[in-house]
N, C-alpha and C positions, 0 to 999 in steps of 0.2 A: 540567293533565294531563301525567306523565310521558310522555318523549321517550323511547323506546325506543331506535330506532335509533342515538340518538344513544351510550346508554350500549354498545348492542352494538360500537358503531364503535369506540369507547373500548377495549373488552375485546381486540377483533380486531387494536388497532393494535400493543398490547401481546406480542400473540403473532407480529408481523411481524420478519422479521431485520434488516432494515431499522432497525426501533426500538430493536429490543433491544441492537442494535451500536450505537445513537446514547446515549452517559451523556446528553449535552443533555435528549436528549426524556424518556428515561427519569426524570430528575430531574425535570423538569416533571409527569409524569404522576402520580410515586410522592409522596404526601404525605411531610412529614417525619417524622412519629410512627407511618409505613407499617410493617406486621408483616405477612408471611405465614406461615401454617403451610403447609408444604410435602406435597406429596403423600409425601414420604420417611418423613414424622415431624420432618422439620427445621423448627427454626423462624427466619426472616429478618429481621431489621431491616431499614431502607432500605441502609445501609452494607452491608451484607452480600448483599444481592440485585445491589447495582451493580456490586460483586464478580463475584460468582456468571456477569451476563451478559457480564462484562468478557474471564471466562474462557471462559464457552461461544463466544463470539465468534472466540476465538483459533484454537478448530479448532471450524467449524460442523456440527452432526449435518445430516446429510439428511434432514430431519423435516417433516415437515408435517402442519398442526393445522386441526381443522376446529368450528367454533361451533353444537351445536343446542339446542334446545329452552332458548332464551334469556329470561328471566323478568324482569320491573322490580319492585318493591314500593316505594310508600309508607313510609320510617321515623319520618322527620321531615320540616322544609323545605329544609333543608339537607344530609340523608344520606341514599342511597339504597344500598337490596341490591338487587344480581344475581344470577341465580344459573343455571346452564348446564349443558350437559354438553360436553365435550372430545374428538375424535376424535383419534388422530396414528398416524401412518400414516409409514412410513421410505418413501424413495422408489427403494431402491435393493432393497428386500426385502421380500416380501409380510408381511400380519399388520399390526393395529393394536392397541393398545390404548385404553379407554375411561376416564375421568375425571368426577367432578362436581365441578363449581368453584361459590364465591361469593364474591360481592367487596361491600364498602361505599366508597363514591364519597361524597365528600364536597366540597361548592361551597365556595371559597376565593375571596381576592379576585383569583386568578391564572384562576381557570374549576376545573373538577370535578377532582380527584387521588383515585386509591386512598388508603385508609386502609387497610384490612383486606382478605386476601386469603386464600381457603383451597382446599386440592385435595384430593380424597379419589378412591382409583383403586379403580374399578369389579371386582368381580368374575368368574371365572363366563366372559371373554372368550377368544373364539378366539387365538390366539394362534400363528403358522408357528414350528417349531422352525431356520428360516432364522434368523429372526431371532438365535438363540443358535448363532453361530459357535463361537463356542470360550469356553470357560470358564477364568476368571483365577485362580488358588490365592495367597494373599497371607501369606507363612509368616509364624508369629510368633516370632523369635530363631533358628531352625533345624531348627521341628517339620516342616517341609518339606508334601509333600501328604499331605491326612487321611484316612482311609477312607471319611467323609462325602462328600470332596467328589469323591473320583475316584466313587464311586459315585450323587452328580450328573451326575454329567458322562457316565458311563455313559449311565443313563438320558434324557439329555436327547440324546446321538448328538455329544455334540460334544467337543473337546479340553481337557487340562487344563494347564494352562500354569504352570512354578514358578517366582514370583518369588521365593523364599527368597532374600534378600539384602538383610536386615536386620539390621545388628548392634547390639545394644544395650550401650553403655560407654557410660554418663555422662560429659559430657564431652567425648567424642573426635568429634572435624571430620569424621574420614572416614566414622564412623555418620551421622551427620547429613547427608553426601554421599548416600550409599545412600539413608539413610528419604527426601530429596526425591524422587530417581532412581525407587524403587521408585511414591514419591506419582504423579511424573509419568507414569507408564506405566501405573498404575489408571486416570488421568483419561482417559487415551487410548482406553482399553479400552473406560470405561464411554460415553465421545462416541462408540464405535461400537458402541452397544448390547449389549456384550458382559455376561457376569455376573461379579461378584466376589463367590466365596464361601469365605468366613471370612476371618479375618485382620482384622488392625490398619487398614487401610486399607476394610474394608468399605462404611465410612459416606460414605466420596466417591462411590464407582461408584451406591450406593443414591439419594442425592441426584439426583444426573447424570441417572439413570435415568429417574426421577419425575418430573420438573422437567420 
């Protein structure tokens, strides 16, 4: 008979900061041939998730994550799916959002590791427009803010913010200073739950978000 709580323990430890700051555990837990498809649309290999929490680690969201409607199945003797739902909840700002997650755990001769892991984000949820402080504009070469997106940011009650300071010459150091600079100030934005809408850098903040 599956062990239930065991696989839940498993899922819970992985959503602790604790673990996720730890590469040690997190390497022990994530098989090597580990994939997730990300709640973003992003897809992760293992290198690229150890990545991923190496950076969330650097500046921690105020988040917190809650496990229900937790499920075991039968696949084989050796692999087993879970499958959940996700609550997270910022702790500094009402409103949560909701998540269905599944994972395949597979026994190795180190004990259970994820092999596959997926998130798919819930519709339809309440949502505090606290939550959306201020809205990120991420120009592309110097189109600066679009009519789109101040007319999000309208609607939504909150600011829009220009990063235009991107320059595109192949080649040149100082472009390449900026596209980091501009990188580094999405990732910021999006560890505080802010939005980035359009622009070149859109698919960090969407990631960040989801994850």
């Amino acid at each position: 008979m599956l062990d239930q709580k065991l696989f839940q323990n498993l899922e819970e430890e992985l959503l602790r900061p604790e673990t996720r700051s730890s590469r040690e555990r997190t390497d022990a837990l994530l098989a090597d041939d580990f994939v997730e498809f990300g709640a973003s649309g992003r897809v992760y290999d293992k290198a690229l998730m150890l990545a991923a929490l190496a950076e969330e680690q650097a500046n921690p969201p105020p988040i917190e994550r809650e496990i229900t409607d937790f499920t075991v199945r039968s696949l084989a003797g050796d692999l087993v799916p879970v499958t959940y739902r996700v609550t997270r909840r910022r702790k500094d700002t009402p409103g949560e959002a909701r998540f269905l997650r599944s994972s395949i755990w597979r026994h190795e001769a180190v004990g259970w590791r994820m092999t596959l892991h997926q998130g798919t984000p819930l519709p339809g949820d309440n949502v505090s427009r606290d939550q959306f402080r201020r809205t990120v504009i991420v120009g592309n070469g110097g189109s600066g803010k679009s009519w789109l997106a101040q007319r999000l940011a309208k609607i939504l009650g909150v600011e829009a913010v220009d990063l235009d300071m991107i320059h595109w010459e192949p080649g040149c150091d100082t472009a390449r200073r900026d596209q980091n600079a501009a990188g580094a100030m999405v990732r910021e934005a999006a560890a505080a739950d802010a939005w980035v809408i359009e622009g070149v850098y859109g698919c960090l903040a969407q990631e960040a978000l989801c994850r």
